[in-house]
C-alpha positions, 0 to 999 in steps of 0.5 A: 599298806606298808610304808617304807618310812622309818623313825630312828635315834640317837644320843651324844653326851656333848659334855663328856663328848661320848654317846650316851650310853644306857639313857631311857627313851620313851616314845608316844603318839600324840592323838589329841589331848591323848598321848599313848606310849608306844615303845621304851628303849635304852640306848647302846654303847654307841648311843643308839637304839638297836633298830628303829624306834618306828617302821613299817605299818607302825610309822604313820603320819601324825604327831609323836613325843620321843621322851629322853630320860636324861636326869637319870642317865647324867647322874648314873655318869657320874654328873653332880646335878643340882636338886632338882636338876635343870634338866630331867626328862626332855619331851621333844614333840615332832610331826611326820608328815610323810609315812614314806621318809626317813625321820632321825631326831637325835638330842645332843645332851650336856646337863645344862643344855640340850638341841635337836634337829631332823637329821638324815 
């Protein structure tokens, strides 16, 4: 049974005040103590993914790990990053507990800090 469901992205370099242009993303499922890799994405000059990262029979209720490569990203910009750098990669861990909604979970990046939230 399809779902009409879907689980999108995207990225701000707050810092600079511009998407976040080339970052790595990697997204898993969470089963337990297992945790499977699902997808690796790169974002776009608008800071997005070029479609959703999960849709369809893929998106699923359960527990999933979108994992934001930053520390490459800031330094690929041109960030002076202390070694090691305070933020490298950024798990953020979330639950979709309805297959039949629209899940956005952006990150807000500067090298020293980072927020998320559940947008529309």
């Amino acid at each position: 049974m399809s779902s009409s469901g879907r689980l999108t992205t995207h990225v701000l370099d707050t810092a600079l005040g511009k998407p976040a242009q080339g970052l790595r993303i990697d997204l898993f499922r969470i089963e337990g103590d297992e945790r499977t890799l699902l997808r690796s994405v790169v974002t776009n000059s608008d800071g997005r993914v070029d479609g959703p990262m999960l849709e369809g029979d893929a998106f699923a209720t359960g527990t999933y790990e979108l994992l934001f490569h930053a520390g490459d990203y800031l330094r690929a910009d041109g960030a002076t990053l202390p070694d090691p750098a305070f933020l490298d990669l950024i798990p953020l861990r979330f639950g979709i507990a309805d297959a039949g909604s629209h899940y956005h979970v952006p990150l807000l990046l500067s090298p020293f800090s980072y927020s998320t939230y559940r947008g529309s």
